[in-house]
N, C-alpha and C positions, 0 to 999 in steps of 0.2 A: 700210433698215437701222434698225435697233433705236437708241436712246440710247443702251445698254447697249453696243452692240457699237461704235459710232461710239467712247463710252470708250477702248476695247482695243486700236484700228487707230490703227497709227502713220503716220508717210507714209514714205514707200522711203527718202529720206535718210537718217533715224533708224534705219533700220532695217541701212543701208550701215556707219553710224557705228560701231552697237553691235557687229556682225560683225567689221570693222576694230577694234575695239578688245579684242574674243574674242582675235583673232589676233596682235595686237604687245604686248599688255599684257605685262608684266615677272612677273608672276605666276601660279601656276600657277592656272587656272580647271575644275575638274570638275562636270560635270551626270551624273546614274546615280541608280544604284538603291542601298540601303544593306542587304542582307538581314542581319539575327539572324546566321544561317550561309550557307557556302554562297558563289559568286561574283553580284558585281553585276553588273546589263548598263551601259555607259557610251554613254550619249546626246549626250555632247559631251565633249572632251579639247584644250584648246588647245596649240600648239606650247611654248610653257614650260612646260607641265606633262610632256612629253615629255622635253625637257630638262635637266629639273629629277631627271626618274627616269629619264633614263639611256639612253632609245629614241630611235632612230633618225627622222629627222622623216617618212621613208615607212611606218612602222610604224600601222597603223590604230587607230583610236581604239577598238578595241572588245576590243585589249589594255591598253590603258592604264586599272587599275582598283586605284585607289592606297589602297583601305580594304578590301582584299580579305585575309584571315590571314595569306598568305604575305606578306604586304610587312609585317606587325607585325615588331618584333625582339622585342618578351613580349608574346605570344599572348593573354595575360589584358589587355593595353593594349585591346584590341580591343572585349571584351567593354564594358570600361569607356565606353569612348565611344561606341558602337553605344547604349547603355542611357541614358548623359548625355543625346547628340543627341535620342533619343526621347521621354525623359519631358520635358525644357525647351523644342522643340523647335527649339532655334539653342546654337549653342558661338562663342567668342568666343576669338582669342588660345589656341586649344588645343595644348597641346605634344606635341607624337608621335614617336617614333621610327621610323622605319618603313626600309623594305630599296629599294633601287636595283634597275634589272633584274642590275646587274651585281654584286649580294647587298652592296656597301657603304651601312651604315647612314646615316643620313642626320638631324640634327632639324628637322620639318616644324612650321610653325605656322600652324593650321588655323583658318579662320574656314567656321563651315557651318549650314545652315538648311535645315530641310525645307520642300519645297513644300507640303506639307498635316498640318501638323501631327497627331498623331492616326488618320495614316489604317493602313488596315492593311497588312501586309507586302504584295511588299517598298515600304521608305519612298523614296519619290524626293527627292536630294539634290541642293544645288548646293553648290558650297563654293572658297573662295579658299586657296590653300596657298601658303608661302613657306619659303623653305630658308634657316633661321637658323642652322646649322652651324656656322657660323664666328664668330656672336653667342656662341655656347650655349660656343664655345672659349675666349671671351674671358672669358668671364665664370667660367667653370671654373678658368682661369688665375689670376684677378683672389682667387677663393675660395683656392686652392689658396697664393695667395704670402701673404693673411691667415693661413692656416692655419701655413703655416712661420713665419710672426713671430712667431705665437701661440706654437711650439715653441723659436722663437730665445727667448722671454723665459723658456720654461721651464726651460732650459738655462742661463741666464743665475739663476736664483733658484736652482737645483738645484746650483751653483758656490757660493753665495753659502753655503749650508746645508753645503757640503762644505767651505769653509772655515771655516765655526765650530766643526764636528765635528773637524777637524785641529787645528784650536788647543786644544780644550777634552783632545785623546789627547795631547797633545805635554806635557803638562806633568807628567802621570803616567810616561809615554814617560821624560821626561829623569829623574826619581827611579827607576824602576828601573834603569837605566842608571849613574845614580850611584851606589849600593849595589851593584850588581854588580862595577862598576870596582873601588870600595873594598874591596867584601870577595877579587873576586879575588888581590888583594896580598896576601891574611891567609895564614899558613901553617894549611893544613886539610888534612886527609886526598883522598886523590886522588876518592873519588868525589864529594863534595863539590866539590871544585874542577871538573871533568868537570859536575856539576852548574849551576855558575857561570856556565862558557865557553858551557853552551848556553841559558843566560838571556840574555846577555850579546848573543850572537849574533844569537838568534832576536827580540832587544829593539833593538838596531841595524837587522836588516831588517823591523821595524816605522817603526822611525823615521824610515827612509830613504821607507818607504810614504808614511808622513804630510808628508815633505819634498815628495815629486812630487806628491801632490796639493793642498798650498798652492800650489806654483808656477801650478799648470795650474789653477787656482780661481780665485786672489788677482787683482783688478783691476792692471793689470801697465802703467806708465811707462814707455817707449821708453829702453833705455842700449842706448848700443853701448860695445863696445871691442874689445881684440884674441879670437878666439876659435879655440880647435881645435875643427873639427868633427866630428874622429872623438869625438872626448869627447863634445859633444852629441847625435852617434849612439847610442853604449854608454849612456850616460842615457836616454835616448826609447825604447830597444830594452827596456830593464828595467821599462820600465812595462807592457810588453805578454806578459813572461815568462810570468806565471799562463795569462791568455787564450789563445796560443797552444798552451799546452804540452794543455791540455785540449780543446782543438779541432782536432785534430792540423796543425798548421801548423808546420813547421821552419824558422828563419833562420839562413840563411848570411850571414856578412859577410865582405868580405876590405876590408880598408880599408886603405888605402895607409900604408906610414911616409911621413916626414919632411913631411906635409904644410902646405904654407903657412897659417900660422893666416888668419883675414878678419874685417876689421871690420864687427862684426854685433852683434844683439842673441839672445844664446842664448836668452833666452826665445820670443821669436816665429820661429826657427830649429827650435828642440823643436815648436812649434805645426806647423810646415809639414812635417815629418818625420811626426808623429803623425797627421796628417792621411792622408796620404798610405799608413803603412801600416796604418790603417785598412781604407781604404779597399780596398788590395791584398787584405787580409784577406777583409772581406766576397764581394768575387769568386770567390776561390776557396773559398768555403766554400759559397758559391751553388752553383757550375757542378760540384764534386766532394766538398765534404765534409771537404777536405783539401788541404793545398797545399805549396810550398815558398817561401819567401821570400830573394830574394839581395839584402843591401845592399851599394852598393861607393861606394869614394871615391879619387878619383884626383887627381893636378893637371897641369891643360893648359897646358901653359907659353908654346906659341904664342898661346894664347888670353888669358894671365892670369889665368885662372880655376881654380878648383877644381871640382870636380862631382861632387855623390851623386848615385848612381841608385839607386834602389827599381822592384826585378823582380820580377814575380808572375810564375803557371802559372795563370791562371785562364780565363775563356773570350775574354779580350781585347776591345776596344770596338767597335761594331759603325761600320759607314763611315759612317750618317748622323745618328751622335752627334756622332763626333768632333768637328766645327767647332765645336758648341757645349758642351764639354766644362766650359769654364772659364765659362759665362754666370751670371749669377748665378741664382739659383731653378731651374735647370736640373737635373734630378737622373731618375737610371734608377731609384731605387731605392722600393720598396712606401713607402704613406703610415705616416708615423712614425718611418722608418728614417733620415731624411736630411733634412737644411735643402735642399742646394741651395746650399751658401754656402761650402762646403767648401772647394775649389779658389779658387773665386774669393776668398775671401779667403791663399790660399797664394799663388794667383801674385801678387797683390798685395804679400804682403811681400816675395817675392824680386826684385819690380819697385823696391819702394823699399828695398830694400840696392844694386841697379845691376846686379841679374842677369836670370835667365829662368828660366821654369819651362817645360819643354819635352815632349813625350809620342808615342813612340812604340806603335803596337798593329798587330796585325790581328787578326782574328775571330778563334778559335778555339788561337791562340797568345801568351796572354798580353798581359802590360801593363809598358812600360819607363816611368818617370816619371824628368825629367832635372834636379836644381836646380844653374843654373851662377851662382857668385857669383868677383863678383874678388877679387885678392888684396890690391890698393894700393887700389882708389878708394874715396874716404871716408877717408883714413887724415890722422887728428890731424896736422897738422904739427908739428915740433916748435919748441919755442919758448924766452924764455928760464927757466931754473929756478932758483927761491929754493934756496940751500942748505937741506939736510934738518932740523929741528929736533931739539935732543937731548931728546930722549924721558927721564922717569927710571925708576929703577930701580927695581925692586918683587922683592921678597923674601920672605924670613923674615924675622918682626917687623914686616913693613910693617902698615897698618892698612887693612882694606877694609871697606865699607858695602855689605849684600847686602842689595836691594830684590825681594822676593818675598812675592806676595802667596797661596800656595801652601805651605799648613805643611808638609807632605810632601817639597815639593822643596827647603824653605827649606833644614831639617833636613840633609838628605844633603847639598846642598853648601856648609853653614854648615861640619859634621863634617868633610868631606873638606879644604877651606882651615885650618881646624884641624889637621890631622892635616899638613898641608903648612909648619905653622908661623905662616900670618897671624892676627893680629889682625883677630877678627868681630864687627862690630858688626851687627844684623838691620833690618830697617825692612818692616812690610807692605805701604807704598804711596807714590805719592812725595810725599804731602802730609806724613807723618811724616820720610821719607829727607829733607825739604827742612830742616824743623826740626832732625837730629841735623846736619847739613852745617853749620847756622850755629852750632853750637857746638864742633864738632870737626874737626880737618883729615884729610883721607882720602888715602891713598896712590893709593885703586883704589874706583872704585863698580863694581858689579855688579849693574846694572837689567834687571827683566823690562820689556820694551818694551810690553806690552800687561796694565793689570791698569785694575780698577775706578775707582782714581783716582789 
């Protein structure tokens, strides 16, 4: 025997070892051919590589041919690393997608070296492959819940901007509003006045705009006290008036009388309501294009509770959402369209008022969502109370100090308190309003709460 050849010859043990280890190793091991086009022939397939792609362990190895077109999921994947492996001659850590026998995709990550670097077709390969699927999930995950925070903060600065834009209409808002008031009162000719009533009008259902969206903007402190929640319904329902009526979605509500009001905070009550029909909304605009919406509100007296339900028509939840309906980042809906944060943050306030937020669906029939809040728990106890203090009287001739740092609305309701009989004194901001106060006594201040200083 040669030197050369004595080199090459292992002794049987080693040779028992490396077989034994073809066969138990945890990953998948292929030897084959790599053609350009065309199928490989496969020279070796150990049982996890079987496995791994789905075949049966008495399936012959000379099926199992995991770089072959049809196991690409993009066809063009193939070309690419068929042309990598060749001209470097080894890949490292290569990411692939490739098809199961049973067509479920799969991420493989492939380490592979040609025997002979350079040689010509077809290239004889061996290569190590492992099924990072469930990596490749996590880290998809991991992206995807960056991606929602990224959106939670846009949403969060996009509030911030929609409250300076409401403050900055509110103040022109309140002067036409003033001047309409006052010239309403004037005796004018009827179209003129006809003229008035629909300034007047169409300048209130502005205002009212600019009211809902400071609330649902403004960074919002937790008050509770007593609340009607059908009133918080007919509020939350008028934000969505335009939206719907242009997307064809009809709301019905039948809301109960004499309902027990509950101690809540109607700010984060409006939130969980909004939410929710949202949400309704989006599904059936998904599944038909169009929909009906039914709000109701009832009180469970065996229960203690009260309970709105919000009914869609839409295509309803499918069975193996549902458990996870309320998780956080969990979301059915295309990227962009939803945090994921939605519900979970809704059952969460109805958890901390002492209720539930409950959910009935099946496929194809809609969606019931159930918020049951009580009517006593959390309720103030009462205590003892100071007599009421006498308040004084303010009239005609009184004297009042109007702090407005806005000529336009100074004007209209300096005129109007004039025209009511007070005594006006004006101030632009409250460093001047501080100065006329320590000279003169004021029956009445009348401050804008928000001016430059």
């Amino acid at each position: 025997m040669s030197s050369s050849a004595a080199r090459h010859t292992f002794p049987p043990d080693l040779h028992a070892a490396l077989a034994e280890l073809f066969e138990t190793t945890h990953e998948g091991i292929y030897l084959g051919t790599l053609p350009l086009r065309g199928e490989g022939v496969t020279l070796g397939a150990n049982p996890h590589l079987k496995l791994m792609f789905g075949f049966p362990p008495e399936v012959d190895k000379s099926e199992i041919r995991p770089f072959d077109g049809d196991r690409f999921v993009h066809p063009e994947a193939r070309r690419t690393f068929v042309q990598r492996l060749t001209r470097d001659g080894a890949v490292t850590d290569y990411l692939l997608r490739l098809r199961r026998a049973d067509d479920k995709p799969i991420w493989v990550e492939v380490n592979a070296h040609l025997a002979v670097p350079g040689a010509p077709e077809p290239a004889r390969v061996g290569a190590l492959l492992r099924d990072v699927s469930e990596r490749r999930k996590m880290e998809d995950h991991g992206r995807g819940v960056y991606h929602e925070l990224l959106q939670y903060e846009k949403l969060a600065a996009l509030g911030q901007t929609v409250s300076g834009v409401a403050h900055e209409l509110n103040n022109p808002l309140a002067t036409i509003l003033t001047w309409s008031e006052r010239l309403a009162g004037r005796s004018v000719d009827a179209l003129t006045r006809r003229g008035i009533a629909t300034i007047l009008s169409e300048s209130e259902r502005a205002a009212k705009i600019v009211r809902n969206l400071l609330t649902f903007s403004r960074k919002h402190h937790t008050t509770r006290g007593m609340v009607d929640l059908n009133l918080v319904v007919r509020e939350t329902l008028s934000l969505r008036t335009y939206d719907q009526r242009v997307s064809n979605i009809t709301t019905i509500d039948a809301l109960a009388t004499g309902l027990p009001q509950v101690f809540a905070d109607a700010h984060q009550l409006k939130q969980v309501l909004l939410n929710l029909v949202i949400n309704a909304e989006q599904a059936m605009l998904s599944a038909s294009g169009r929909g009906t919406l039914i709000v109701r509100t009832w009180h469970e007296a065996a229960g203690g509770c009260v309970v709105l339900e919000i009914n869609d028509d839409g295509p309803g939840i499918p069975d193996d959402v549902r458990p996870r309906i309320f998780d956080a980042f969990f979301t059915t809906k295309s990227a962009g369209t939803g945090t994921g944060l939605g519900l979970t943050v809704a059952s969460r306030i109805v958890e901390d008022h002492g209720g539930k937020l409950d959910m009935q669906s099946a496929p194809g029939r809609g969606a019931s969502f159930y918020v049951r809040l009580p009517t006593s728990t959390g309720l103030p106890r009462p205590g003892a109370t100071s007599p009421p203090r006498e308040q004084p009287v303010v009239g005609r001739g009184s004297a009042v100090l109007l702090v407005e740092h806005e000529p336009a609305l100074a004007e209209a309701v300096r005129d109007a308190l004039k025209d009511a009989g007070f005594l006006v004194d004006g101030a632009p901001d409250g460093q001047k309003a501080l100065e006329q106060a320590r000279t003169r006594t004021y029956d009445l201040v009348i401050c804008d709460l928000k001016m430059p200083r």
